[in-house]
Each structure stands twice: as structure tokens, then as C-alpha cells.
C-alpha positions in Angstrom: -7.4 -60.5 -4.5 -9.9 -57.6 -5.4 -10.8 -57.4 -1.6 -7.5 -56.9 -1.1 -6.7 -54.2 -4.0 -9.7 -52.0 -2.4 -8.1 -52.3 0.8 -5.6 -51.0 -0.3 -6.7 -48.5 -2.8 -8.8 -46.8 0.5 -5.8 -46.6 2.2 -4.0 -45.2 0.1 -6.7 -42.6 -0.4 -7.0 -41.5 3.5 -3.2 -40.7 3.4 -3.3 -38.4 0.9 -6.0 -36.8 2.0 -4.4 -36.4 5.4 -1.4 -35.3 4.0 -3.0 -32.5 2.0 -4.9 -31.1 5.2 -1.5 -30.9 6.5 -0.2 -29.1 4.0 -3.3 -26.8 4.1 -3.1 -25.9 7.7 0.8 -25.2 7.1 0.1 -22.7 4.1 -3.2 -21.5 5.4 -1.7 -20.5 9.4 1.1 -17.9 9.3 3.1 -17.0 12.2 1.1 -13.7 12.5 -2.0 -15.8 13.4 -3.8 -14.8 10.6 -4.9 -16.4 7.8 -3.8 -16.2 4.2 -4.8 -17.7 0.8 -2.8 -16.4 -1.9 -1.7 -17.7 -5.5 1.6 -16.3 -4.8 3.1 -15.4 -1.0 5.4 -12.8 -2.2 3.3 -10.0 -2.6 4.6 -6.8 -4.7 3.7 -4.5 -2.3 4.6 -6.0 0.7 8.3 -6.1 1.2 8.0 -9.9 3.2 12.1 -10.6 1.9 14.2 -7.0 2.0 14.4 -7.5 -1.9 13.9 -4.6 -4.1 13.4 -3.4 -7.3 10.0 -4.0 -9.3 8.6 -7.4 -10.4 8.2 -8.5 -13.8 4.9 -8.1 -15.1 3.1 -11.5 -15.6 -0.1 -13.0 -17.0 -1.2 -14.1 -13.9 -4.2 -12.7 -11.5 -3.4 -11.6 -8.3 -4.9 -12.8 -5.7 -5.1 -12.9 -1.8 -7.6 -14.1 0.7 -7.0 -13.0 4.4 -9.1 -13.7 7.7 -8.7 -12.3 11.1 -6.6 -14.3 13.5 -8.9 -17.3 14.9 -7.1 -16.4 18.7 -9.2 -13.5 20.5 -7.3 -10.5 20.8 -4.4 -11.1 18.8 -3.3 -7.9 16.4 -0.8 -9.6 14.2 -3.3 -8.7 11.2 -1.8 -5.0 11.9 2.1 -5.7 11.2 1.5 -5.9 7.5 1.6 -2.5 7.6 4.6 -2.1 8.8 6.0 -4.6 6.1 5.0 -2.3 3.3 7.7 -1.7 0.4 6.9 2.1 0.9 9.5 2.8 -2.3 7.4 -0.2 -4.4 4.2 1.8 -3.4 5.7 5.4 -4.9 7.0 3.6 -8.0 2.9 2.1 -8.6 1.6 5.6 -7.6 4.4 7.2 -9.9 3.7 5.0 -12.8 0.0 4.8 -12.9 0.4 9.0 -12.6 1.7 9.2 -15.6 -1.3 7.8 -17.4 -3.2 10.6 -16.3 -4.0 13.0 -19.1 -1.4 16.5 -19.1 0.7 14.7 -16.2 4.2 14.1 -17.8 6.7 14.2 -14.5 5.7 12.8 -11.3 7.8 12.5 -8.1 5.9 10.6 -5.1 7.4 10.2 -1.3 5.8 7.5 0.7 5.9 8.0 4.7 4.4 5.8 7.4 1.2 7.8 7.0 1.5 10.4 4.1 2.0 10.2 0.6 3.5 13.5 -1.1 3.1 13.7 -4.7 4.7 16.6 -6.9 4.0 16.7 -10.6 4.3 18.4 -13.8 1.1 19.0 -16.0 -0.1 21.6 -18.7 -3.1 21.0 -17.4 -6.0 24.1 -18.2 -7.7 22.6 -14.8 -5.8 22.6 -11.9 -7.9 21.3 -9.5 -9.2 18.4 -11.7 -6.0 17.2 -12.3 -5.1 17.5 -8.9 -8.1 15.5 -7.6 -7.4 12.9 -10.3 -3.4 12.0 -9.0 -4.6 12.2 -5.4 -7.6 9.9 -6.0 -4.7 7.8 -7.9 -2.7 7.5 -5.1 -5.4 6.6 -2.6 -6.2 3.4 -4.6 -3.2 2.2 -3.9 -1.9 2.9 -0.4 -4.3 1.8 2.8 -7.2 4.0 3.8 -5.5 5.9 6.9 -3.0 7.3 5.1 -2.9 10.9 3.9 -2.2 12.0 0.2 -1.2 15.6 -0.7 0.1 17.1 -4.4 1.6 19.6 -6.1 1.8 21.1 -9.4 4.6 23.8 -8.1 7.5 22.5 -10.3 9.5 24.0 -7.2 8.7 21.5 -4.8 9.6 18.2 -6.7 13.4 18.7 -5.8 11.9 19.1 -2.3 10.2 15.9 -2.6 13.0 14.3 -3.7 15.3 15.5 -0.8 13.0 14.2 1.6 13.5 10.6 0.5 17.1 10.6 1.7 15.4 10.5 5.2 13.3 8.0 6.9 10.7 7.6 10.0 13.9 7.8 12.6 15.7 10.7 11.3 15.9 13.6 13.2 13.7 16.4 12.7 11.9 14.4 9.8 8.6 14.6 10.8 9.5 19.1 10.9 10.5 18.6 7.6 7.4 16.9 6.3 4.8 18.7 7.8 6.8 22.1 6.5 6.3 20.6 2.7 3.3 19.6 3.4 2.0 23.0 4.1 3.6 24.1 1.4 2.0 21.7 -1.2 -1.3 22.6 0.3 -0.9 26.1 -1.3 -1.6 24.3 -5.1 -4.9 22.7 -5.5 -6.1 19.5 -3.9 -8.8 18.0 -5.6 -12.5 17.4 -4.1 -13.1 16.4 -0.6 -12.8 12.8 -0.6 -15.7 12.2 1.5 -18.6 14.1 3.7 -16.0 13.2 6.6 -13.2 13.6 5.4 -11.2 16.6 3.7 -9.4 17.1 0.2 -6.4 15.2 1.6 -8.5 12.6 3.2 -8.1 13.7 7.0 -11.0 13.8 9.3 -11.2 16.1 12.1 -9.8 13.6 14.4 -6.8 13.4 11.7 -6.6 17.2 11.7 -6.3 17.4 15.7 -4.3 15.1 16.4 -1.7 16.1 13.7 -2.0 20.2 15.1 -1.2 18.3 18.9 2.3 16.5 17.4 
């Protein structure tokens, strides 16, 4: 009888365990080909549903473990990028602003490769405050992209106006680069790197944006 009950007890055993690699491979292998380990799928950031608005603040940690695609050659690691909540991203960037000492108004337009930041400060040093929101903003968004800022009070409305447009509107990309030259006229912080300049553009960035 206690043959038996081991038996059965190691049966039951190798089930579960083959059940649970199931279940692994299922959560582990996403269409993309990539991998993924997180604690919870729905990232803030990452706009995987169309939903909106902000999620409540919780106790947990975040976490998220991601490998390159086991198949050789495959890029589905890059179209996360173009699932980013790009109005989540200015409402972090906007938020975490404001905790920035003599910052007290900040408006902050995300693109598919800029971010555009307009703010009100007292601030007694321009450029330090300047450097500070930029440096701010490049925490959050990924490394390619491009930050800019403004303390001209003029521009926010500017700013603003932009975000009634998108990546397929007509004459966008005019209307961005104008305000970004514009912003470029108040301080911009240090350079961000011996490569790279105050906005965090290299000269390959620079090039390529005067041959658009």
C-alpha cells in the first residue's frame, strides 16, 4: 500500500512540474520573440492596452527582466518603442519637474524622438535649473531621444498647441523644429556627455536632423 502511495505521490509530482514549465514558457515567450519576466505585464509606461490616464500608486516594486529574441535576426525587441504612452511619459517628466527646487509650472510634449519641456522658475541660476529638468527628463524617456527646455514663459502656450498634433500631421515636424529653435535661445544645461551636446545630440544626430 505504501509502494503504492509513492507511486503515486511521484506522479503526481512530475505533472505539476510539467505543468508549471508550461506555464513558464507561455509567460516567459511573447509574440515579439523576446523575452520578458515581469511582476506585472501592464507596464505604466508602455501603453500595451490603448487605456489611459495614470495608475494608482502602489506598494509594490517594479520590476522587468527582458532578453533578446532567441531567433537570429529578429527585431521585435524594437516595437516597444513604438508602444510607448508618449502622454504617460510627459505626465512622469511633468510631475517629477515639479520637485525640482524654483520650478513651479511645467509643460512637457513628448514626440517620437524629442521631448520639449517649457517651465516656470524664479530661479537666480538659469542654466542650473535648466540642466537639472533636462537631466530629469532624460531619466525617464530612452537614450535616443532628444530633450530641450525653456524658461520663456512665452513658449509654454506654444508647447501646449503642439500637442493637438501628432507624428502624421502635416507640417508637424516644421512646426517642431521651429520651437525647438526657439527654446534653444534659453539655457540648456551642461553637455550631457563628451559626445554628445546640451540636448543630448551627437554630430550624427545634428546632421542628420540639418538633412530632413
Amino acid at each position: 500500500m505504501k509502494k503504492w502511495s509513492m507511486i503515486i505521490g511521484v506522479c503526481l509530482l512530475l505533472t505539476a512540474a510539467g505543468c508549471s514549465k508550461d506555464m513558464a514558457n507561455r509567460d516567459v515567450y511573447e509574440e515579439s520573440g523576446d523575452t520578458i519576466n515581469v511582476n506585472n505585464k501592464r507596464a505604466e509606461l508602455y501603453n500595451e492596452g490603448g487605456g489611459r490616464g495614470v495608475r494608482n500608486v502602489s506598494d509594490d516594486y517594479g520590476f522587468v527582466r527582458h532578453q533578446k529574441s532567441p531567433v537570429q535576426g529578429d527585431q521585435g525587441g524594437k516595437e516597444h518603442y513604438s508602444a510607448l504612452d508618449r502622454e504617460q511619459v510627459a505626465n512622469i517628466i511633468s510631475q517629477l519637474s515639479t520637485d525640482i527646487p524654483n520650478v513651479n509650472d511645467v509643460a512637457t510634449l513628448v514626440t517620437d524622438q524629442e521631448v520639449l519641456i517649457s517651465y516656470r522658475t524664479d530661479s537666480k541660476d538659469r542654466n542650473q535649473t535648466a540642466d537639472q529638468v533636462k537631466r530629469t527628463a532624460m531619466s525617464v524617456v530612452p537614450r535616443f531621444y532628444h530633450v530641450y527646455v525653456s524658461d520663456d514663459n512665452n513658449l509654454m502656450r506654444d508647447v501646449e498647441n503642439l500637442a493637438n498634433m501628432d507624428s502624421t500631421s502635416k507640417n508637424a515636424r516644421n512646426s517642431v523644429n521651429s520651437l525647438i529653435k526657439q527654446m534653444k535661445k534659453s539655457p540648456q544645461g551642461n553637455r550631457m556627455s563628451d559626445s554628445e551636446d546640451e540636448n543630448g545630440a551627437t554630430r550624427d544626430d545634428i546632421m542628420n536632423t540639418n538633412n530632413r
